[in-house]
DOZA-151226 format. One line per field, with one value per residue (C-alpha): residue number from 1; chain; x, y, z. Coordinates in steps of 0.2 Angstrom, whole numbers, plus 5000, padded with zeros to 4 digits. Example, Ala and Ser with C-alpha at 12.3 -4.5 7.8 and 13.67 -1.06 7.14 Angstrom:
BEGIN
n = 1;2;
chain = A;A;
c1 = 5062;5068;
c2 = 4978;4995;
c3 = 5039;5036;
END
This chain:
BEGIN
n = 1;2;3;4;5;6;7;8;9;10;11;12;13;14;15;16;17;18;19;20;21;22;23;24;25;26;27;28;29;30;31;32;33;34;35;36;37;38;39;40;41;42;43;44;45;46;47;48;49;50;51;52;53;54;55;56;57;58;59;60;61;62;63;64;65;66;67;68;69;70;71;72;73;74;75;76;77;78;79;80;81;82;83;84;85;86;87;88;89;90;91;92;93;94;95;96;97;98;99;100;101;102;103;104;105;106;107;108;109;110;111;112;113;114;115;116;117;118;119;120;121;122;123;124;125;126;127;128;129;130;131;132;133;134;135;136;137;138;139;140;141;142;143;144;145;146;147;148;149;150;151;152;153;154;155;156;157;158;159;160;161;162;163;164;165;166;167;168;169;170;171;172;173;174;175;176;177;178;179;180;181;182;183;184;185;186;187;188;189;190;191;192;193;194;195;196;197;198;199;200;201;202;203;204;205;206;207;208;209;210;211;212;213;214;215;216;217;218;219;220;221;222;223;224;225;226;227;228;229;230;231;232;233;234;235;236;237;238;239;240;241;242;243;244;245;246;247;248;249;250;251;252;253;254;255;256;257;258;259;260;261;262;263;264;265;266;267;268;269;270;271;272;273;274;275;276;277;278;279;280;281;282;283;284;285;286;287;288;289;290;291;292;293;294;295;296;297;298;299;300;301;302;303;304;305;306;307;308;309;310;311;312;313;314;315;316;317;318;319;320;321;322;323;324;325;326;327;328;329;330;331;332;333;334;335;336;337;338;339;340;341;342;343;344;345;346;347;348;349;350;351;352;353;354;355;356;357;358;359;360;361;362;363;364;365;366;367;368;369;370;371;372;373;374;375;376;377;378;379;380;381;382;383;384;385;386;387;388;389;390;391;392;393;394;395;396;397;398;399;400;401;402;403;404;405;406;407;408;409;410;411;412;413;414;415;416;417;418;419;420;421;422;423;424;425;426;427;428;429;430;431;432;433;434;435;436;437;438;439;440;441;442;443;444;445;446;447;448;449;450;451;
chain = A;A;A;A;A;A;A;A;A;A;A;A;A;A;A;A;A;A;A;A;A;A;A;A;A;A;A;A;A;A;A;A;A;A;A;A;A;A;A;A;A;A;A;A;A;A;A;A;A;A;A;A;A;A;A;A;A;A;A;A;A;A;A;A;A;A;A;A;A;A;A;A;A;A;A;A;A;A;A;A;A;A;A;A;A;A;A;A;A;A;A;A;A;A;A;A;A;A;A;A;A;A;A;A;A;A;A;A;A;A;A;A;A;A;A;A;A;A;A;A;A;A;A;A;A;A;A;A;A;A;A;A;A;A;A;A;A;A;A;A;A;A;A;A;A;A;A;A;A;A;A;A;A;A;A;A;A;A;A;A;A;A;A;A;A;A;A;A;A;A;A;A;A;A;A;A;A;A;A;A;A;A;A;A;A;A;A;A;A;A;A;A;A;A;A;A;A;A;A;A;A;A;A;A;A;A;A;A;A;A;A;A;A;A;A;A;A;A;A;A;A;A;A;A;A;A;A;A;A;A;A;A;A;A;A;A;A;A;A;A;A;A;A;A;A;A;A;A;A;A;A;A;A;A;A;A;A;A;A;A;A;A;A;A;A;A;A;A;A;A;A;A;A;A;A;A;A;A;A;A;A;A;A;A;A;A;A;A;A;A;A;A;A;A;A;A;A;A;A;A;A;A;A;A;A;A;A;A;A;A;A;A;A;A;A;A;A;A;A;A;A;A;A;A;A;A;A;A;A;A;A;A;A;A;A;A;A;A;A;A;A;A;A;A;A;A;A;A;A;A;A;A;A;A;A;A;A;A;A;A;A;A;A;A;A;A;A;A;A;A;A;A;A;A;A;A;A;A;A;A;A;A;A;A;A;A;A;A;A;A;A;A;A;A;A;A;A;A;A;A;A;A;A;A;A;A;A;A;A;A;A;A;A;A;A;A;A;A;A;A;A;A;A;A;A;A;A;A;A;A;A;A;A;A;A;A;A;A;A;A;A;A;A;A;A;A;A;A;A;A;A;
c1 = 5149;5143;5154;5170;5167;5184;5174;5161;5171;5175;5165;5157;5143;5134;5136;5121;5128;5133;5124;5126;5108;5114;5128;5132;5134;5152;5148;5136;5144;5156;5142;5135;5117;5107;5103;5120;5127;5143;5156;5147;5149;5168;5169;5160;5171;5187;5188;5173;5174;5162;5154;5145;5125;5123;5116;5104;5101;5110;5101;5086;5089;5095;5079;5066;5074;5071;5053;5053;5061;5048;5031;5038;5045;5034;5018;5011;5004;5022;5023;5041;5044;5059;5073;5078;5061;5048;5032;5027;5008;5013;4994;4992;5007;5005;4990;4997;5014;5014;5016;5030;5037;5051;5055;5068;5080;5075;5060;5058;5059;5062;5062;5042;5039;5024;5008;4998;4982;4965;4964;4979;4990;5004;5007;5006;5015;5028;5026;5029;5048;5051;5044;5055;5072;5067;5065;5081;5091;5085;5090;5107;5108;5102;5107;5121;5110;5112;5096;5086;5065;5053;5040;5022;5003;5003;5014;5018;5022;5032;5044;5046;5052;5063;5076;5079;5092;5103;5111;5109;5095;5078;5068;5048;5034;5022;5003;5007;5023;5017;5013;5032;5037;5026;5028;5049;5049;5058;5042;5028;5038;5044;5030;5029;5016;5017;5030;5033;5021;5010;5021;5023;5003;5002;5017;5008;4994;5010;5008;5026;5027;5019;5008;5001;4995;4989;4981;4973;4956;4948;4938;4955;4964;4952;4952;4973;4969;4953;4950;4942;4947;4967;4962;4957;4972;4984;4975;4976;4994;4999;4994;5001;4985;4986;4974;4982;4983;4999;4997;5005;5018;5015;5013;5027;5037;5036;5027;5034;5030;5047;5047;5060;5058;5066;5072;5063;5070;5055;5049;5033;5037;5043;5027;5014;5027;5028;5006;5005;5016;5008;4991;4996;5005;4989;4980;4993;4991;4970;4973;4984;4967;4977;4970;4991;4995;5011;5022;5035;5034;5049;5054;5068;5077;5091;5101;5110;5127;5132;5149;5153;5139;5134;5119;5117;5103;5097;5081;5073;5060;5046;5034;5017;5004;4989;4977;4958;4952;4955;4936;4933;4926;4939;4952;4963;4962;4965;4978;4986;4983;4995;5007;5011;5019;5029;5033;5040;5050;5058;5060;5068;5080;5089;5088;5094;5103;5089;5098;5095;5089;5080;5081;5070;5057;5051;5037;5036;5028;5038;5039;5022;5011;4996;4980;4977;4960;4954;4945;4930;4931;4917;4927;4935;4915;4911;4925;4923;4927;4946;4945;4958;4971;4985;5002;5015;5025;5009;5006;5023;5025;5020;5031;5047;5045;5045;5061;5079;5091;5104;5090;5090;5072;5078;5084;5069;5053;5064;5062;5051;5034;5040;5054;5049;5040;5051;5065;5051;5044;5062;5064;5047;5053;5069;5071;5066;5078;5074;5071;5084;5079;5093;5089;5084;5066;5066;5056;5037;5030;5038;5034;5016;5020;5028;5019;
c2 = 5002;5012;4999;5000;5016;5013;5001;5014;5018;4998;4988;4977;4963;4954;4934;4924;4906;4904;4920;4938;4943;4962;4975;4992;5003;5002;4984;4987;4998;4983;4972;4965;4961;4956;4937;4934;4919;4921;4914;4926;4940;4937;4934;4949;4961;4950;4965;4962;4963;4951;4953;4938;4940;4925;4935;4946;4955;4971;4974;4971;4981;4995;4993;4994;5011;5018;5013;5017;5037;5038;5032;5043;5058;5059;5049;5034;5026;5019;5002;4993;4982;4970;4977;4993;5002;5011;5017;5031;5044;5061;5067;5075;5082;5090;5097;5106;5114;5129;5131;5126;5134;5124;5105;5098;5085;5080;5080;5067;5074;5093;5092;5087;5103;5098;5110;5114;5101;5107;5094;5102;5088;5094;5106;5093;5081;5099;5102;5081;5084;5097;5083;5067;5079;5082;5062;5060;5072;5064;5047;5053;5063;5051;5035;5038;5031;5040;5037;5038;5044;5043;5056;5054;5052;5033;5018;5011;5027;5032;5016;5019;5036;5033;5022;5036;5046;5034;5037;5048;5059;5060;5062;5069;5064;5076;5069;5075;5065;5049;5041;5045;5038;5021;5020;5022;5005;4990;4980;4972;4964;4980;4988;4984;4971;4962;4948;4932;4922;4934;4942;4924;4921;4940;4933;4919;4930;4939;4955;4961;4978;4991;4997;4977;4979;4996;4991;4975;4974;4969;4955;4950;4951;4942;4926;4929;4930;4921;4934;4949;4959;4955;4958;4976;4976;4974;4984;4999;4997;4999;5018;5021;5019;5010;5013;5002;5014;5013;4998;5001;4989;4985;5000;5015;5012;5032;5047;5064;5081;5094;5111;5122;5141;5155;5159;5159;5169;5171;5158;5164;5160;5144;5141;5147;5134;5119;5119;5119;5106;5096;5098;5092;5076;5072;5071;5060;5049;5048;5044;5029;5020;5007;5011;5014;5026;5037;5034;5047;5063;5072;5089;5093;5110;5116;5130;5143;5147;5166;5164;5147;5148;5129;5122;5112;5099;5094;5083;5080;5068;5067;5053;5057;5054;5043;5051;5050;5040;5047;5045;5057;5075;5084;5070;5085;5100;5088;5083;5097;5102;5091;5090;5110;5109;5096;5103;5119;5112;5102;5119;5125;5114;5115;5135;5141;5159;5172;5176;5161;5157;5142;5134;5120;5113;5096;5087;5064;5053;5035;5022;5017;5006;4996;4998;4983;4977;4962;4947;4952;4971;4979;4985;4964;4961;4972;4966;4953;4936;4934;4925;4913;4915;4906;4911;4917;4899;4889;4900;4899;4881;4877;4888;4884;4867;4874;4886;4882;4872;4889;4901;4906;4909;4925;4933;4926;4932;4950;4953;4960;4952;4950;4945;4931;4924;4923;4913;4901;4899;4899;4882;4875;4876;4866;4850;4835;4822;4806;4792;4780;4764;4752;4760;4747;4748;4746;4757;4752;4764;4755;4738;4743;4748;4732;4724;
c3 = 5035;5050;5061;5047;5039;5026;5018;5012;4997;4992;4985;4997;4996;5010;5011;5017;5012;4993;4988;4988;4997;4995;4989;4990;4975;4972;4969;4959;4947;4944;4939;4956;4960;4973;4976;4965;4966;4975;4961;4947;4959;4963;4942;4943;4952;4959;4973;4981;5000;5008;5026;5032;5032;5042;5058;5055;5072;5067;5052;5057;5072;5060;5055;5066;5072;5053;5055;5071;5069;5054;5066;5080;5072;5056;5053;5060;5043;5039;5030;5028;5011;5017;5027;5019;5011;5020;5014;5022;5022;5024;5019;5038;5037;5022;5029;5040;5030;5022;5003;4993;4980;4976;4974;4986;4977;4959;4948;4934;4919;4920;4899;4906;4919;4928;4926;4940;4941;4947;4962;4971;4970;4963;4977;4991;4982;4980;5000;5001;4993;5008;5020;5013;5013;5033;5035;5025;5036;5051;5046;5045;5059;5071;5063;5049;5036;5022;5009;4993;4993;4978;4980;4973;4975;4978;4982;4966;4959;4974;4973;4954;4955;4970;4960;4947;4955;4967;4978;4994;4983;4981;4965;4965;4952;4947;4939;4921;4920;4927;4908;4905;4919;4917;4895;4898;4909;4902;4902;4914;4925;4929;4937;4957;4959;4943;4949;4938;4940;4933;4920;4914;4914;4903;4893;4888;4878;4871;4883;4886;4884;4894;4877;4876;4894;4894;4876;4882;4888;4904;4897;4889;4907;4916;4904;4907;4926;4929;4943;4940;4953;4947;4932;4935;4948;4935;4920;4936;4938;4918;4921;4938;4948;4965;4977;4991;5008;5018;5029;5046;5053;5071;5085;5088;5102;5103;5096;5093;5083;5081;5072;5068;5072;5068;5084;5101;5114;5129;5140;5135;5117;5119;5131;5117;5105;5116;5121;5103;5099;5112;5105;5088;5100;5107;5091;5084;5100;5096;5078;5082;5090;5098;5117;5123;5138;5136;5151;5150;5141;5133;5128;5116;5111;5100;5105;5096;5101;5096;5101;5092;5079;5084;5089;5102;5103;5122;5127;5145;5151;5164;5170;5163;5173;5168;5155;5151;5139;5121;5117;5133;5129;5137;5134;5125;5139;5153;5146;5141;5159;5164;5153;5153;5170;5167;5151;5158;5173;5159;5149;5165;5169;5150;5146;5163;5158;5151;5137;5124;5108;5102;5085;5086;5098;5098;5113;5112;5121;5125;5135;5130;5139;5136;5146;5157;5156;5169;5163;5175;5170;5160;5145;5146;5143;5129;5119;5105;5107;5099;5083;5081;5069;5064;5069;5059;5061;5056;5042;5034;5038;5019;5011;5023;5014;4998;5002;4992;5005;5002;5008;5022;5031;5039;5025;5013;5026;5024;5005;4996;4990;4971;4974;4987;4974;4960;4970;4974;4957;4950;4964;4960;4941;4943;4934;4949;4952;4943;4958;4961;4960;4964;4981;4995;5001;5019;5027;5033;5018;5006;5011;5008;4992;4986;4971;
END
């Protein structure tokens, strides 16, 4: 729709062979689903504009920049779930923020206020809401994306609460109203992480509903599962616990910190404003532990306009010199030492009247590069021997046999867990073709198996 914005109003789906992979909300309104079968969707809703899915370069180019605007702008602990969701950490980030005292977007249930718990949570889940709408906003700035956010304590809670108000808003789940949340689902299989083969397996001991899993007992799921650990996995998950940490997917291609001010009219403000921004850049770059060097550093500024009331938002670059190692004592003064003049000079060369005023002040390192280690160097030596692992085309060789011949690879290795494996237990489930035995046997293997 960002290509042909008058179809952002129609109902549109996206065609992958004979199936609907995907839709927008308009078509979903009328009845459309993902994974539809194309004649039901066309049945469905006889309007439907389709827009083949068949390459998937855009999208997943679409993509990588909303992971890669969330690693860079906002955390580094981001975790993508197919093509369109993110799951993003904002616990440092919530660290450093002030307190909230209001909730951006939605709450659940404001018939259910939340009370204030003794562990804090409540408000960093609270200063979280003033986080996701920043993240929302830059989407849309940067990209034209508009999109939803759930915002809670964990995964599972987060994704849950996400879909409540769709679309284009956000929604925030407090502690005290997660057992509403979790008793108002439609059943098991509705909890993230409970896909069909194992809604099937609870299903079989007659647990449906959310009260016979939260009822049962972990002797009781583990006979279900015959593993313990799903078993108490599972048993978890019927009251909205999940301790899994964000996972992050693959390296940032940049890092950067922004903050909005108030106005900053000095050079020595915006000086005491960019070293400290700098300093919280740095120790973003020593928590990604992945041994990169930054090759260019970049400063950006948004100007205020008394005369037309506009901002203006502007961004210059530098090369950055080599830094110390992170582990290095001084690693963070040395390189703050060199980063300052650079810094400035760039500073210099957008604010060049005296009279100005700045609304916004970010610092990011791109172009990253890795460090280059020779077979014969000392830190080559002291490395592990690489373990062997398989690739991600040996791996998936088994289940590409397994795939229905009208999925497409592509679009199946870009969905979500669950849903992955209900396609394939639905294809493993079908009725097999009886063998035809007028057929000729002619080949070597069934000479050998004549009788």
């Amino acid at each position: 729709m960002i290509e042909n914005p008058c179809l952002r109003d129609k109902p549109l789906g996206i065609q992958q062979k004979n199936i609907v992979v995907t839709c927008n909300y308009v078509a979903r309104e009328h009845g459309v689903t993902k994974l539809m079968l194309l004649q039901d969707a066309q049945k469905a809703c006889p309007n439907l504009v389709l827009v083949s899915g068949e390459d998937l370069s855009k999208y997943r180019a679409m993509s990588d920049k909303v992971t890669e605007l969330l690693q860079s702008r906002f955390a580094s602990l981001v975790e993508r779930l197919g093509m369109d969701e993110n799951f993003v950490d904002v616990s440092d980030l919530v660290k450093n923020h002030k307190a909230e005292g209001q909730v951006k977007g939605h709450v659940y249930s404001e018939s259910n206020p939340a009370g204030e718990c003794v562990c804090g949570c409540d408000q960093r889940v609270k200063i979280g809401s003033h986080i996701a709408e920043d993240m929302r906003a830059a989407i849309f700035d940067e990209l034209g994306l508009t999109t939803c956010a759930g915002v809670s304590y964990n995964k599972v809670l987060a994704k849950l609460v996400g879909s409540t108000h769709k679309p284009n808003q956000q929604t925030t789940l407090f502690s005290g109203q997660v057992l509403t949340l979790i008793n108002g689902l439609s059943g098991v299989r509705s909890i993230p992480g409970i896909g069909r083969q194992m809604s099937n397996l609870l299903k079989s001991q007659r647990i449906l509903e959310i009260f016979d899993l939260q009822s049962a007992s972990l002797n009781k799921l583990e006979k279900v599962f015959k593993n313990k650990e799903r078993a108490k996995l599972v048993q978890k998950l019927a009251f909205g616990i999940d301790d899994s940490p964000v996972k992050p997917s693959g390296k940032p291609k940049s890092l950067g910190i922004e903050d909005a001010v108030q106005g900053i009219k000095t050079a020595e403000e915006a000086g005491t404003k960019i070293r400290i921004l700098s300093g919280r850049l740095l120790d973003l770059l020593v928590s990604q532990e992945d041994n990169r060097q930054p090759g260019t550093v970049r400063l950006t500024l948004r100007k205020w306009n008394k005369l037309t009331k506009e901002a203006k938002r502007e961004s210059r670059q530098a090369a950055m010199p080599n830094l110390l190692p992170v582990q290095t004592e001084n690693f963070k003064s040395s390189s703050l030492d060199k980063m300052m003049p650079l810094l400035m000079n760039r500073f210099a060369d957008i604010v060049k009247d005296t009279n100005f005023h700045l609304t916004l002040v970010g610092v990011a390192f791109t172009n990253f590069r890795d460090k280059k280690c020779g077979k014969g160097s000392i830190s080559s030596f002291l490395q592990p021997a690489p373990k062997k692992i398989k690739t991600d085309a040996e791996a998936s060789t088994s289940q590409e046999k397994a795939l229905p011949p009208n999925v497409d690879k592509q679009v199946f290795e870009a969905l979500p867990p669950e849903m992955k494996e209900e396609i394939l237990s639905e294809w493993k489930s079908r009725p097999k073709a009886s063998p035809d035995k007028t057929r000729k046997k002619s080949s070597i293997a069934d000479y050998f198996n004549k009788k």
